[in-house]
Structure formats: C-alpha cells, structure tokens
C-alpha positions as CSV (number, residue, x, y, z in Angstrom):
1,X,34.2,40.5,-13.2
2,X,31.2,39.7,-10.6
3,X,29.2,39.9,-13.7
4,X,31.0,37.4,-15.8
5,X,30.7,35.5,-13.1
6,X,26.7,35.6,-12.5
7,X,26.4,34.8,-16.3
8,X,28.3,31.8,-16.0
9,X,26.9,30.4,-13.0
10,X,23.4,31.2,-14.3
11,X,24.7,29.7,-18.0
12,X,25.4,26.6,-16.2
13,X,22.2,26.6,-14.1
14,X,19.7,26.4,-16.3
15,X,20.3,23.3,-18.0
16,X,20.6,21.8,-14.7
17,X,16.8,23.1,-14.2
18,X,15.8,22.3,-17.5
19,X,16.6,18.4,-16.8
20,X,14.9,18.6,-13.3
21,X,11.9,19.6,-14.9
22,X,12.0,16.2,-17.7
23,X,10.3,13.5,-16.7
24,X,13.0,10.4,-16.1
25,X,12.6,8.2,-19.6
26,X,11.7,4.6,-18.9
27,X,11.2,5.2,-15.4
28,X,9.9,1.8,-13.8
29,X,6.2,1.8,-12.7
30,X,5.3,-1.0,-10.7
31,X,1.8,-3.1,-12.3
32,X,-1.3,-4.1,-10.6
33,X,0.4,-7.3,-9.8
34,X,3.0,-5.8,-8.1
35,X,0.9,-3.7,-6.3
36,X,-1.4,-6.3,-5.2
37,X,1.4,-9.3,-4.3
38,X,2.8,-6.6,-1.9
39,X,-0.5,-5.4,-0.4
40,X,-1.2,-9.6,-0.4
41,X,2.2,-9.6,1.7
42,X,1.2,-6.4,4.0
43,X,-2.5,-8.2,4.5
44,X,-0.7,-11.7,6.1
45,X,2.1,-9.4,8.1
46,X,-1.2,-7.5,9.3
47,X,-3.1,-10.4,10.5
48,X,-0.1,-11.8,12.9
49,X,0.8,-8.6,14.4
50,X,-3.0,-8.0,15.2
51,X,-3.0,-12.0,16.5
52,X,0.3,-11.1,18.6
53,X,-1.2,-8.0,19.9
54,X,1.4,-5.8,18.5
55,X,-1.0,-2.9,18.1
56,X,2.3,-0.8,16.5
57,X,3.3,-3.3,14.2
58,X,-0.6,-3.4,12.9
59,X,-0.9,0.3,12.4
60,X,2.2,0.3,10.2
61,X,1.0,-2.7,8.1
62,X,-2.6,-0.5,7.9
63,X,-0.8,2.4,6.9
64,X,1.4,0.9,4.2
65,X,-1.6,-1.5,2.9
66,X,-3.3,2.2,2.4
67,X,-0.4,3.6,1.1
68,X,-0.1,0.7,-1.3
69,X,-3.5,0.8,-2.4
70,X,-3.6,4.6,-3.1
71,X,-0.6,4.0,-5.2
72,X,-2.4,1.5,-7.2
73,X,-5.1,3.7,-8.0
74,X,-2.9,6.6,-9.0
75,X,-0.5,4.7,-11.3
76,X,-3.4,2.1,-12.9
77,X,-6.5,4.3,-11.8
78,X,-8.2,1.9,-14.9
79,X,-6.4,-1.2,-15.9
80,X,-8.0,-3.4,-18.5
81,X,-11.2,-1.4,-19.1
82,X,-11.8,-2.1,-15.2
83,X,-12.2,0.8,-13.1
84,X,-9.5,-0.1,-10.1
85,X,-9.1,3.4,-8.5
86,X,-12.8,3.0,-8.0
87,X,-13.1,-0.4,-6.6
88,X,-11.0,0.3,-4.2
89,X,-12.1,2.9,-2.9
90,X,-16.0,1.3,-2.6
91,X,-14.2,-1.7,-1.1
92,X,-11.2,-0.6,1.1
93,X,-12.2,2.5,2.4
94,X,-14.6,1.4,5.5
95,X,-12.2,-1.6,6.4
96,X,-9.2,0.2,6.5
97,X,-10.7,3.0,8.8
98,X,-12.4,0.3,11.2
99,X,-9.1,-1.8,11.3
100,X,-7.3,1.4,12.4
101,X,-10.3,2.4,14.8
102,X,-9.4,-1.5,16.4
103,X,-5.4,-1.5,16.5
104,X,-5.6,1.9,18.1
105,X,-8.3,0.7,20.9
106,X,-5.6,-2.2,21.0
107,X,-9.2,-3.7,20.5
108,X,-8.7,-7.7,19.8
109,X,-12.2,-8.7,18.7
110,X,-13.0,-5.3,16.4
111,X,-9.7,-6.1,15.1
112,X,-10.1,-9.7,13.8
113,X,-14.2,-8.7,12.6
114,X,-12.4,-5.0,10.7
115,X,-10.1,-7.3,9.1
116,X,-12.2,-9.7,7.6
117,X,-13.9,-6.9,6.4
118,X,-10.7,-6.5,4.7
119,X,-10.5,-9.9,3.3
120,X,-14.0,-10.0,1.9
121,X,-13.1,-6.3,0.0
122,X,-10.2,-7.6,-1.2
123,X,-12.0,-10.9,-2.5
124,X,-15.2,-8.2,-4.1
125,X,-12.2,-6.4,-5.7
126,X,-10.8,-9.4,-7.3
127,X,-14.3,-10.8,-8.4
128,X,-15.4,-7.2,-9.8
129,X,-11.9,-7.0,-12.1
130,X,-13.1,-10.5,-13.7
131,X,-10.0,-12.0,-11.4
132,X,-12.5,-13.8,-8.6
133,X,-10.2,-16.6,-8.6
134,X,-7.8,-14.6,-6.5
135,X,-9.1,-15.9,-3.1
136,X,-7.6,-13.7,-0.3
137,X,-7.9,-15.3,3.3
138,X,-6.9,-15.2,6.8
139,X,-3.4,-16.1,6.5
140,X,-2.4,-19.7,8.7
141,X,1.2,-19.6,8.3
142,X,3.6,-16.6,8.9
143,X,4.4,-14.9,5.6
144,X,8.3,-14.4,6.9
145,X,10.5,-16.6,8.9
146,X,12.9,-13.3,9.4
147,X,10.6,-11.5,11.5
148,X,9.5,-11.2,14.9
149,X,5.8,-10.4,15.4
150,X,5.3,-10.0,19.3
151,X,5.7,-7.2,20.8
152,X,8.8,-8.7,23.2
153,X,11.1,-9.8,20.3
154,X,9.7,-13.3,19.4
C-alpha cells in the first residue's frame, strides 16, 4: 500500500516539475521605453526628495533607478544594433555611486553636483542610441501630486 502510494504521489509530481521548469509562453517583457519612462519617473522623484532633504526617500529612488537600469541591460542588453547594456554602464555607473555617497552623507551640495552627473549620463545615453532628442533635465515640477516628499509628511 505505502508503495502504491509513493508511485502515485511521485506520478503526479513530476509533471508538476516538468511545467516549473518551462519557460511561461508570452510572458510580457517590458521595452526600452518602458524601462526608460520609469527610470525618467524615478530620476524627477529623486531630485525632490534630495531638494526636501529626505535622504531615505533618495536612497530608495537611487536604488530602484539602478535596479531599473540593470534590468534594462539584461532584458535589451542590445536594442537596435545599439549596444545599451554598455552605455549604461560607461554612463551610470560613477553617478549612481557618487549620488549614493551624497544621500548617505545627507550631503546637500554633493547631492545636487552627483545628480547632474546623472542628468548629463542620461542625456550621453540618449545622444549615443541616435535618440539625443531625449533631453533629460532637472525636474521643476513634482512628477506626482499623491506624494509627500519631506521628510515630516508634506
């Protein structure tokens, strides 16, 4: 009996292993675009929480504008014969680490000078991919109306 058993749980295992291990068909990959409207959304988020001092709220938006970015580079590592993976990592690598050397100093100036850094990598990006009429800039307007950037709420 306890070996009837074993052979039907294991008979009804393995196809449950089997479709574990396939890939899900038509899985939805986000695009470049996709990629880049979000980091374009993370970059403004960035530059208010570093203007409102809310050093926290700045190391999250870092960390997900990297997290972002790497994701770009693994799902389109190439995308129209232009090397992206590449790009940006020449571009992105050395402002990312310097804005994340500033919001952890809580460092005001090093933060506003790392993240123009930022701006002027995305822009060389943009320009290298033949798409230099993407102008990224310091945001003057909050991206969301639904959030609270300072540090007390408001």
């Amino acid at each position: 009996m306890k070996q009837s058993l074993l052979i039907i749980a294991a008979a009804l295992a393995v196809p449950a292993l089997v479709a574990a291990e396939e890939p899900t068909k038509n899985a939805y990959v986000p695009g470049l675009g996709e990629f880049m409207m979000a980091t374009q959304l993370r970059h403004a988020k960035l530059w208010f929480a570093g203007e409102a001092k809310n050093w926290d709220l700045a190391r999250y938006e870092i960390d997900e504008i990297k997290e972002g970015l790497d994701d770009a580079a693994e799902f389109d590592p190439t995308h129209d014969g232009i090397p992206v993976a590449d790009m940006l990592k020449a571009n992105m690598g050395a402002p990312l680490a310097a804005l994340i050397k500033a919001a952890d100093a809580k460092d005001s100036v090093s933060f506003s000078a790392a993240f123009d850094k930022l701006t002027a990598g995305c822009n060389a990006c943009h320009a290298g991919a033949r798409h230099g009429f993407i102008v990224i800039q310091r945001p003057t307007t909050l991206p969301v109306s639904n959030q609270a950037f300072g540090t007390d709420g408001k």
